[in-house]
C-alpha angles and dihedrals in degrees: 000000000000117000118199119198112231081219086076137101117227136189135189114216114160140135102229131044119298144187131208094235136193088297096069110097112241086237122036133173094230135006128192131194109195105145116145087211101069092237138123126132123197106226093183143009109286129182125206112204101189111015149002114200130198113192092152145326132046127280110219105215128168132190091269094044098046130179119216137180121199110177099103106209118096105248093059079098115054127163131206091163142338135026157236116276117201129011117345114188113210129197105208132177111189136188098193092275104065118114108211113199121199106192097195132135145160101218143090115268130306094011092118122211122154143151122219116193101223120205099001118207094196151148122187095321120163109218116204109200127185137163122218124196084212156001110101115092113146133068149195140205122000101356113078097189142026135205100227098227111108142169116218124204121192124183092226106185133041092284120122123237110183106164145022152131126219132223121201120211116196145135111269110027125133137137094260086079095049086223118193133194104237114191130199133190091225119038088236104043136084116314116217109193116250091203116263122222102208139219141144110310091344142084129176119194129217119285115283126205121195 
């Protein structure tokens, strides 16, 4: 029998697609995805206590097979390339100056779509955040249409979250289209705009409080 410490780091560099299997520890100190296939698929919750690397490729998760990051500062998540797909749970602290990137997304490489939590006002909260390719489809007030793509965070444990703003990275995005961040309670009601400040690719919404 093979025993792992969950004191290890642990990566993940193939060429053909891999899963994490029964050996990986439920807990580890580091974990790295760097497979050139794009494709690596989480066969158990794992929880990474320092910090979660992306060099390149995608990491399947689920909700059963969840994957979480404790360590609380903003750089235990850094991306060279790829992303999660699927939920990543986060464990933030913030002061009011930290900068939180989720580097999750639903669709094939390269299509980048990302959310990054701006200013944080936090205490061990655990942040659950998914993106979703559809789902929203109505609106209220100022915006008449909505693209149904949407991404959902949901404070998931006892920690308090009390501001932040949100910044949207995806393909396509510039000021010519007036684009606007529209949130909902439910995935599927009525979307109010929460202001959206524009660039190229980008676009960061007005402060929220909860």
């Amino acid at each position: 029998a093979k025993n792992f410490d969950t004191n290890c780091s642990f990566e993940f560099n193939g060429t053909n697609p891999q899963s994490t299997g029964s050996l990986l520890p439920e807990t580890v100190k580091n974990l790295t995805i760097n497979n050139s296939m794009w494709a690596v698929t989480l066969s158990a919750p794992v929880t990474v206590t320092n910090n979660l690397t992306l060099t390149s490729g995608a990491i399947t998760t689920t909700t059963t097979n969840l994957l979480t990051v404790t360590n609380t500062v903003p750089t235990a998540i850094t991306r060279t390339s790829g992303y999660v797909n699927g939920p990543l749970d986060w464990k933030i602290t913030g002061t009011g100056s930290e900068d939180f990137l989720f580097p999750i997304s639903d669709f094939p490489e390269g299509y980048q779509k990302f959310i990054m939590l701006n200013k944080v006002n936090a205490l061990d909260a655990v942040i659950r955040a998914e993106c979703f390719s559809g789902g929203a489809s109505t609106v209220t007030g100022v915006l008449t249409k909505i693209h149904p793509r949407n991404w959902k965070l949901t404070n998931v444990n006892s920690g308090t979250f009390t501001s932040a703003s949100f910044t949207l990275y995806e393909n396509g995005l510039n000021s010519a289209n007036k684009n606007l961040i529209g949130k909902s309670e439910l995935q599927a009601g009525d979307y109010s705009t929460i202001g959206g400040t524009i660039g190229t690719g980008v676009i960061t919404s007005d402060v929220q409080t909860s």
